[in-house]
C-alpha positions in Angstrom: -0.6 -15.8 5.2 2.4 -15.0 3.3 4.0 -12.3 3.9 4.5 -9.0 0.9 7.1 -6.6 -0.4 5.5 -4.2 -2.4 8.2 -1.1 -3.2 6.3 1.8 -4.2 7.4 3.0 -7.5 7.0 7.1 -5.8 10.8 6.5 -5.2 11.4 5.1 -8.8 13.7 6.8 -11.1 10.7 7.8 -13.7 13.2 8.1 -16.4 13.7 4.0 -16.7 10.6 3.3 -14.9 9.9 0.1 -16.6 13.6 -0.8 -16.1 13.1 -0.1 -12.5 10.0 -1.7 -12.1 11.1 -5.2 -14.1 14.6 -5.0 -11.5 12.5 -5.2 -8.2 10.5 -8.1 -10.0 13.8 -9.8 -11.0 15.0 -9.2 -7.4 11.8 -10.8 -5.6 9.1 -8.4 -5.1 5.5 -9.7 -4.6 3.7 -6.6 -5.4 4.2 -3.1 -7.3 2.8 -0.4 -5.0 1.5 2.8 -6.6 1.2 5.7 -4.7 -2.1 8.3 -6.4 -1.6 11.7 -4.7 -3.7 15.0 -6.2 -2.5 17.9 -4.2 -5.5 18.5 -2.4 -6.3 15.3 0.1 -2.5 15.1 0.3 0.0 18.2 -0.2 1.3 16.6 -3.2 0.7 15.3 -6.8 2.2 12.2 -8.2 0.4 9.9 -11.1 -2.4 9.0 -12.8 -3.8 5.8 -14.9 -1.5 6.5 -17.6 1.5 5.2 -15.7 -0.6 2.8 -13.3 -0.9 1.2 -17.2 2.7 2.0 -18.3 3.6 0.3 -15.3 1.0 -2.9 -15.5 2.8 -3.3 -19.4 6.2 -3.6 -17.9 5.9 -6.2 -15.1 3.3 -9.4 -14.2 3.3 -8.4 -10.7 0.0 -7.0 -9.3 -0.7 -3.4 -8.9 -1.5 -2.0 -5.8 -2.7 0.8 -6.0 -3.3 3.6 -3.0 -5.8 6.8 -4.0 -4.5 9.3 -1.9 -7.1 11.6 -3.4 -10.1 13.4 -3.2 -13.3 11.8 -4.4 -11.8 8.7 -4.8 -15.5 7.1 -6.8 -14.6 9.7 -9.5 -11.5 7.7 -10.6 -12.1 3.7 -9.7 -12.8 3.0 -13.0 -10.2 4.4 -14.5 -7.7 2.8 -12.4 -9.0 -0.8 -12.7 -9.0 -0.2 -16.9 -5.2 1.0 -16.4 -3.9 -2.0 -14.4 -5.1 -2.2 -10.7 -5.3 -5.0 -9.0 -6.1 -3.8 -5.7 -7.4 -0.3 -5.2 -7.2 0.9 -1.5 -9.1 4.3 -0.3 -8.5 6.7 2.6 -11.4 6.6 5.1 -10.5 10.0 5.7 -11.6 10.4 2.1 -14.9 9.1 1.4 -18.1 10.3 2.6 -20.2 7.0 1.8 -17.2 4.7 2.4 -19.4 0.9 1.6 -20.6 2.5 -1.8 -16.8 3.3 -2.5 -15.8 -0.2 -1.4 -18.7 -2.1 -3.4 -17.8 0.0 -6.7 -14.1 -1.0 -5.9 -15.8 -4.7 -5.9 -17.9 -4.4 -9.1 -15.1 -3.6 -11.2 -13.4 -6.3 -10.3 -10.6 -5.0 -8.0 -9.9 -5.8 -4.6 -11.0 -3.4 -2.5 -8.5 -2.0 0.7 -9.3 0.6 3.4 -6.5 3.3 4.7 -6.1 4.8 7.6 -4.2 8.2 8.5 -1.7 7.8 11.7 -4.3 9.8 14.1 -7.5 8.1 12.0 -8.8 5.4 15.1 -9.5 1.7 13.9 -12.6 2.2 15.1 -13.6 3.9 12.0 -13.7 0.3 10.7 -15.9 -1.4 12.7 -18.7 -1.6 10.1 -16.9 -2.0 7.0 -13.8 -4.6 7.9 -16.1 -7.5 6.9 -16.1 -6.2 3.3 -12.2 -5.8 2.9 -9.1 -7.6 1.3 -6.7 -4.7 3.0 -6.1 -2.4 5.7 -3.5 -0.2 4.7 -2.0 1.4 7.5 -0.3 4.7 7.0 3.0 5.0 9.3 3.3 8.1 8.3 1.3 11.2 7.2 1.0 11.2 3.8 2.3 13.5 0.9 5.6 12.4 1.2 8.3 9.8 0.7 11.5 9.1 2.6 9.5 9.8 6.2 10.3 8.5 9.3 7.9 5.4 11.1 5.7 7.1 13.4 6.3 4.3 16.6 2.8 3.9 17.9 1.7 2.6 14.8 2.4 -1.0 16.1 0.1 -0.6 18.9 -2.6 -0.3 16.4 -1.1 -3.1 14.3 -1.8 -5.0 17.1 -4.6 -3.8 17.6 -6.1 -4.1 14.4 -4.5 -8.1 13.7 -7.0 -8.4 16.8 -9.8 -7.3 15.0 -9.5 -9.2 12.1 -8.5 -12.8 13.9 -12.2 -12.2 15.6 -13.5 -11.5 12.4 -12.2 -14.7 10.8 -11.9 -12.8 7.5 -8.4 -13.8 5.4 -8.0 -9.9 5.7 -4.3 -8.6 5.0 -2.8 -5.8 7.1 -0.4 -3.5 5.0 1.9 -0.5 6.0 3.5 2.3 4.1 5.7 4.6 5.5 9.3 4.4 7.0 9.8 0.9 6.3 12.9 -0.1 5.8 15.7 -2.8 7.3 15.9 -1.2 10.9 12.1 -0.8 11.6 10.3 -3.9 9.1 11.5 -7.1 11.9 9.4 -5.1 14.7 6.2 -4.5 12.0 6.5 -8.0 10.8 6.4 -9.0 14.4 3.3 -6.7 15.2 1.1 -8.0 12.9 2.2 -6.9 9.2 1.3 -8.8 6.1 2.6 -6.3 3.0 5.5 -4.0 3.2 5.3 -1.0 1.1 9.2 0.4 0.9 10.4 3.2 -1.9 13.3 4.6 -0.8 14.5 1.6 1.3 14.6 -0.6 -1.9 14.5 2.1 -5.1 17.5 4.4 -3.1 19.9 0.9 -2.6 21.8 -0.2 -5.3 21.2 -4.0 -5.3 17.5 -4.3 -4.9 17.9 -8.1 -5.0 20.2 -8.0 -1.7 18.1 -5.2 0.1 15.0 -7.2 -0.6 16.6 -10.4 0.5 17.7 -8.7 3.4 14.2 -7.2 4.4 13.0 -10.7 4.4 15.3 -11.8 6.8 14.3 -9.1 9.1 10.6 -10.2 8.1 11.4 -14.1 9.1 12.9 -13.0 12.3 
């Protein structure tokens, strides 16, 4: 499975967004990852389907988009008209977590699972089967520029072990403090997709920091 950088457009300068998001294409990204935050499930507030579709107009790259929200099924649709591609929900998050997956499916989206750092994989043991994505969180949400919580490639490994029994084409993603000193030892865990903001958006030649993280990837 190949492997993904997806920079989260969080840490974007939102005053050339498009410019910004049509630089990391340029420079080799595989996916454009869009954080959803509302202030309630996480303590802060972000974007909505207006610039998931701003964004979808500047770039041909797929949007990947993680609902950091409450009452995720609310919203699905709205996200999937603006652009998504993939729309992952927090476990933590959904009280009837197949229905949210399955309306994820009907619209036409891929459909991805997050976990919290303390959320157990075990919380997954009856709905991996129907997934494209895991999204592990490395971090606790709300925030960017955090640092990688460590025992989250434990559960990497962990959770690559559950889905090799599964024999389901099942990518494993993480957000949160990835960047050139700890991406070689989460590629080496288990990682499929790379979500990075600040480690691409805060460098000034996203072209050589992305070339540079797939070093670290391929080593």
């Amino acid at each position: 499975m190949k492997k993904l950088i997806a920079p989260s457009i969080l840490s974007a300068d939102f005053s050339r967004l498009k410019e910004d998001i049509q630089a990391v294409e340029a420079a080799g990204a595989d996916w454009i990852h869009v954080d959803v935050m509302d202030g309630h499930f996480v303590p802060n507030i972000t974007l909505g389907p207006i610039i998931v579709e701003a964004a979808n107009r500047s770039t041909s790259l797929p949007m990947d988009v993680h609902l950091m929200i409450e009452h995720p099924d609310q919203f699905i649709s709205e996200f999937v008209r603006a652009g998504a591609d993939l729309v992952s929900v927090h476990v933590e998050a959904c009280v009837h977590l197949n229905r949210t997956i399955e309306l994820i499916r009907k619209a036409g989206c891929q459909a991805g699972a997050v976990l919290n750092p303390a959320t157990p994989l075990e919380s997954l043991d009856y709905i991996l089967e129907y997934l494209d994505l895991v999204l592990l969180m490395s971090v606790n949400p709300g925030f960017g520029g955090q640092s990688f919580i460590p025992n989250t490639l434990e559960k990497i490994r962990r959770l690559k072990s559950k889905i090799e029994a599964s024999g389901k084409p099942i990518r494993i993603e993480v957000d949160g403090g990835v960047n050139q000193t700890t991406i070689r030892d989460i590629a080496a865990a288990g990682a499929d997709v790379f979500v990075a903001g600040s480690a691409i958006f805060g460098k000034p030649d996203y072209a050589a920091t992305i070339r540079e993280l797939r070093e670290q990837i391929e080593e």
